[in-house]
C-alpha positions in Angstrom: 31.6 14.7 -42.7 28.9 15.7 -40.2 28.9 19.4 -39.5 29.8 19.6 -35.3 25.8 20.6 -34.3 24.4 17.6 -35.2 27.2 15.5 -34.2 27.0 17.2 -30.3 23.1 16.6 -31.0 23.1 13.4 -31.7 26.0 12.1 -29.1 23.8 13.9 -26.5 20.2 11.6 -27.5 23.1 8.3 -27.2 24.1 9.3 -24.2 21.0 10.3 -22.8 19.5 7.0 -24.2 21.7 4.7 -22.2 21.3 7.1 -18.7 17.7 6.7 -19.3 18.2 2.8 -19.5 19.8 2.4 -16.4 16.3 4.2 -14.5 16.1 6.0 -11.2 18.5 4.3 -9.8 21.2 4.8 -12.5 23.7 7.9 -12.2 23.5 10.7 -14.6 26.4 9.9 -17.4 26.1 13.7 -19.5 28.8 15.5 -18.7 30.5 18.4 -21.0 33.3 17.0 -23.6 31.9 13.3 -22.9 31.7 11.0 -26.2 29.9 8.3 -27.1 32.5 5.8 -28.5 31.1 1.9 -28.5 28.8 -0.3 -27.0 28.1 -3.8 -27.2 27.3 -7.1 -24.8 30.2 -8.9 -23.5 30.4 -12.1 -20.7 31.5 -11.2 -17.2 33.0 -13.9 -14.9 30.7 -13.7 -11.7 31.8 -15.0 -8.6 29.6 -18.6 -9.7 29.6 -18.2 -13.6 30.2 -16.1 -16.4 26.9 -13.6 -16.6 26.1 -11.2 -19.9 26.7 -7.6 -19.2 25.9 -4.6 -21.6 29.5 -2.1 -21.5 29.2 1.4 -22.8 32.7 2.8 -23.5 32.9 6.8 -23.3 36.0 8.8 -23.9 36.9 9.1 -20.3 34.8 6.0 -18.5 33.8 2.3 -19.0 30.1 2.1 -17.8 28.3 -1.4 -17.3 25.1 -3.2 -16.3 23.3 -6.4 -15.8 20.5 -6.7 -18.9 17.0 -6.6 -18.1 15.4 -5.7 -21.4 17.4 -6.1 -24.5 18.8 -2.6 -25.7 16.0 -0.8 -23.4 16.8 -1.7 -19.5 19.2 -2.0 -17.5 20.4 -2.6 -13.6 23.3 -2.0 -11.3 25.3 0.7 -13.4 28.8 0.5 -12.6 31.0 3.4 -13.7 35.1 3.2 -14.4 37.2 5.7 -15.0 39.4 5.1 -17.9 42.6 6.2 -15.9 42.0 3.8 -13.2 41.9 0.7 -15.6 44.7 -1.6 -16.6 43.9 -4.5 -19.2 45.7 -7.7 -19.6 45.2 -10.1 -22.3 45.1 -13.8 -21.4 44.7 -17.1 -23.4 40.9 -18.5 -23.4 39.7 -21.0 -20.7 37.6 -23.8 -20.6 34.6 -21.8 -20.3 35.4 -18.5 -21.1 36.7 -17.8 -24.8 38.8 -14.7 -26.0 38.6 -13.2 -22.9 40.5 -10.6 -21.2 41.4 -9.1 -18.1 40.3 -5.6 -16.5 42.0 -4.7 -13.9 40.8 -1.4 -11.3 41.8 -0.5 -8.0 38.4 -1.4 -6.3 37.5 -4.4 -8.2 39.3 -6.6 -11.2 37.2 -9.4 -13.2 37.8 -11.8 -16.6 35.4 -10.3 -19.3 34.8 -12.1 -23.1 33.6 -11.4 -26.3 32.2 -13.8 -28.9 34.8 -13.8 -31.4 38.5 -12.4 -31.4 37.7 -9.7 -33.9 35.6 -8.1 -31.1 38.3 -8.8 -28.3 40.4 -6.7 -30.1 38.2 -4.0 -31.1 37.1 -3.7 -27.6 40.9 -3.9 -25.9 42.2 -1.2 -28.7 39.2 1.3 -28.4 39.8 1.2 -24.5 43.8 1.8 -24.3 43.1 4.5 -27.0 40.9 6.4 -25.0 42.8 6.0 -21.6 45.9 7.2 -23.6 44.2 10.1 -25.3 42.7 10.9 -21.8 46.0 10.7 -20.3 47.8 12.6 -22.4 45.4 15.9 -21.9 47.4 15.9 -18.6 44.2 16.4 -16.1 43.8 13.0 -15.2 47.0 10.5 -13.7 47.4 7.0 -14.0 46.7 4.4 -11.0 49.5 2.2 -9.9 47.5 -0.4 -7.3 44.9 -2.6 -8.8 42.4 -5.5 -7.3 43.3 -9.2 -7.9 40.6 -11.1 -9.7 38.6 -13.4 -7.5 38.7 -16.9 -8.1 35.2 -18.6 -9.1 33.5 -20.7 -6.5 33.6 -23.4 -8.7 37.3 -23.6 -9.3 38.1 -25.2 -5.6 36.6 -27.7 -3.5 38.9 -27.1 -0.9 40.5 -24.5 1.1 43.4 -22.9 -0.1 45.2 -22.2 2.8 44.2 -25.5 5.0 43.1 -27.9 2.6 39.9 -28.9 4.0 36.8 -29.7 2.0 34.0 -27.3 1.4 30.8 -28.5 2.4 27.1 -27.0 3.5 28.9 -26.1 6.6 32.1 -24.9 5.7 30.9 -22.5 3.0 33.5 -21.0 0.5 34.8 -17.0 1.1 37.4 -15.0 -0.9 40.1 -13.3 0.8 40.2 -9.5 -0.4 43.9 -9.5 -0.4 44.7 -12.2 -2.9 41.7 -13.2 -4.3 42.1 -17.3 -3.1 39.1 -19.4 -2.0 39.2 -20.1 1.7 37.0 -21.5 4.6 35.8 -19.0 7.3 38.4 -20.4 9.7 40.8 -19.4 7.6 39.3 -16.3 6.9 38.7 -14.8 10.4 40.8 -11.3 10.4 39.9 -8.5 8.9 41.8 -5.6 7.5 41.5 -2.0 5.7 43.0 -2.3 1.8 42.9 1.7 1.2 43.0 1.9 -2.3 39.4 -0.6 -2.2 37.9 1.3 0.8 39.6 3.9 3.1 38.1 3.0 6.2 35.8 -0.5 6.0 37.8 -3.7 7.3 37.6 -5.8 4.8 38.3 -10.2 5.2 41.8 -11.6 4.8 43.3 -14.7 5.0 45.3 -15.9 7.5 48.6 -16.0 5.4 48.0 -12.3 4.0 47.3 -10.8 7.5 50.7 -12.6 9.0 52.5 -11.5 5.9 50.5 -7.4 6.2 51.7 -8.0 10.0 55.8 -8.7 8.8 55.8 -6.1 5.9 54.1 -3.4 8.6 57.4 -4.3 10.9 59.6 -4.6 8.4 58.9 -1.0 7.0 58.7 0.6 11.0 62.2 -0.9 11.5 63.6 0.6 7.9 64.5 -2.6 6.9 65.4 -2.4 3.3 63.8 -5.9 2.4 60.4 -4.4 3.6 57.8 -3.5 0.8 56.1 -0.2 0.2 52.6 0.4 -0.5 53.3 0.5 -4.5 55.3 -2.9 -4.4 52.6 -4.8 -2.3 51.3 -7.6 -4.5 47.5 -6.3 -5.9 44.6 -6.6 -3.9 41.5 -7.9 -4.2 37.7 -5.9 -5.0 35.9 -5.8 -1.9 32.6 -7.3 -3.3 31.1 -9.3 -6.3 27.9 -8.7 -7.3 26.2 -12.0 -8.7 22.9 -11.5 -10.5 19.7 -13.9 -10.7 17.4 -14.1 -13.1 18.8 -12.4 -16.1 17.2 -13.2 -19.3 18.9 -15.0 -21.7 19.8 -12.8 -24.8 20.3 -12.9 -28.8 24.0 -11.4 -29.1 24.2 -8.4 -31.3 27.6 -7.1 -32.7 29.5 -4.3 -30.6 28.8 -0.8 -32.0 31.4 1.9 -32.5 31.3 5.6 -33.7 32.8 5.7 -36.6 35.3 8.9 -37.0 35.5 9.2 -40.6 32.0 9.5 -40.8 30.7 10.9 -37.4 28.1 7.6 -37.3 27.7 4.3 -35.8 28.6 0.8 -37.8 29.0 -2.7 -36.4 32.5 -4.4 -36.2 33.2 -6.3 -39.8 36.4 -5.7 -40.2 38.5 -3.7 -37.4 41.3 -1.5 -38.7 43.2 -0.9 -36.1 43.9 2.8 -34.4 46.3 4.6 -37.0 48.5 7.3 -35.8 47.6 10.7 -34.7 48.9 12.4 -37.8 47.8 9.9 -39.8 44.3 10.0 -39.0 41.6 12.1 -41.7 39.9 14.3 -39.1 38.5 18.2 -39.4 38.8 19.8 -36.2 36.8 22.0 -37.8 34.0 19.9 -38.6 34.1 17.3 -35.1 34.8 17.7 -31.2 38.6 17.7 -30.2 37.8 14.1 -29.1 40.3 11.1 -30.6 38.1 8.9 -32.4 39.0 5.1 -33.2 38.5 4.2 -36.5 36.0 1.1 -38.0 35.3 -0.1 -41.3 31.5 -0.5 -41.5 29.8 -3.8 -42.8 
């Protein structure tokens, strides 16, 4: 086992390591109690096509980037707490292979890894640490989540009128449900709180009348009216798409392994045993709840 100092020590360069990869412009990620756990390259389904992204998964946020420099730079750090995400597995796509959803209140997107081994790894690891960090009782689930946009290339029409895309009639995504829609369609705008509390954001025409109905339905008291936690999930606000990424040589995920206190690539994933069941020292590493992988 490796004593706690050097364990704290090292954690501390890995973290520091991927802050400094992010640059200037990247938010500081050290913070007391914070862990480490896995990182790796998975796809990310932009709003035109799938795009690689490096993920760095700590024991109380999911961190992301675009990849400039393999391993050495990154850009556009996005930062997710682990209690405000919600996964959902789905069966592969044309273009997209063992791939999963990940849902958050602000923003929900279809992410893939190169083989199934590493799906799981990376699905298990993440509801492991949202449950550990759950259970410490600071920290309280989300209930609302973002819809996942559709891609561009999905539709060629409209999805409310029908119409054809064209030069001219350029493609938008309503914020409420996620659908491909023309601008006429697309014209009224309205405030999703749990995406931005005060920014009016663009809706389809068929969300807006049905926001309109549930907004009189609930002032009247009618009992077939929704509340806020039974309104279908709304869309992210915004989609960043990134040009000019270079292409990259996939490496295998890598995952702090907790009988041992160091990092190994996935070979074959046991998965998360039981809390009593697990061989830890509190004595010997942090009171963090470590998933366990069998180095190759």
């Amino acid at each position: 086992m490796m004593d706690l100092l050097t364990f704290e020590r090292e954690n501390r360069q890995r973290i520091q390591a991927v802050e400094n990869s992010f640059g200037p412009a990247g938010g500081s990620l050290s913070k007391p109690g914070r862990v480490l756990m896995g990182q790796g390259h998975l796809m990310k389904q932009g709003r035109r096509k799938p795009q690689p992204k490096s993920f760095f998964l700590f024991n109380d946020i999911l961190v992301y980037g675009s990849i400039i420099l393999n391993g050495r730079w990154h850009k556009n750090q996005k930062v997710i707490p682990l209690e405000g995400i919600q996964l959902e597995d789905v069966e592969d796509g044309d273009g997209m292979k063992n791939q999963w959803l990940i849902r958050t209140p602000r923003k929900s997107f279809y992410v893939s890894a190169p083989s199934f081994e590493e799906k799981r790894a990376w699905i298990d690891h993440i509801e492991e640490c949202r449950s550990n960090l759950l259970q410490g009782g600071s920290s309280q689930p989300r209930s609302t989540f973002a819809v996942a946009w559709i891609p561009d290339p999905v539709a060629f029409k409209c999805m409310r009128c029908f119409n054809k895309f064209t030069a001219t009639k350029r493609r938008h995504h309503c914020r409420k449900c996620g659908f491909l829609v023309c601008n006429s369609c697309s014209k009224e705008r309205a405030v999703i709180d749990h995406i931005h509390p005060t920014k009016r954001l663009r809706v389809c025409s068929f969300c807006h009348t049905r926001n309109k109905e549930d907004e009189m339905s609930r002032v009247r008291g009618d009992s077939t009216g929704k509340n806020s936690s039974e309104e279908d999930i709304e869309a992210a606000s915004s989609d960043e798409e990134d040009t000019g990424e270079m292409s990259q040589t996939y490496t295998s995920s890598s995952w702090l392994d907790s009988q041992m206190g160091t990092w190994g690539h996935v070979g074959t994933y046991v998965y998360p045993r039981p809390m009593n069941q697990r061989p830890l020292s509190h004595h010997s590493l942090p009171d963090v709840d470590y998933p366990t992988i069998m180095k190759e």
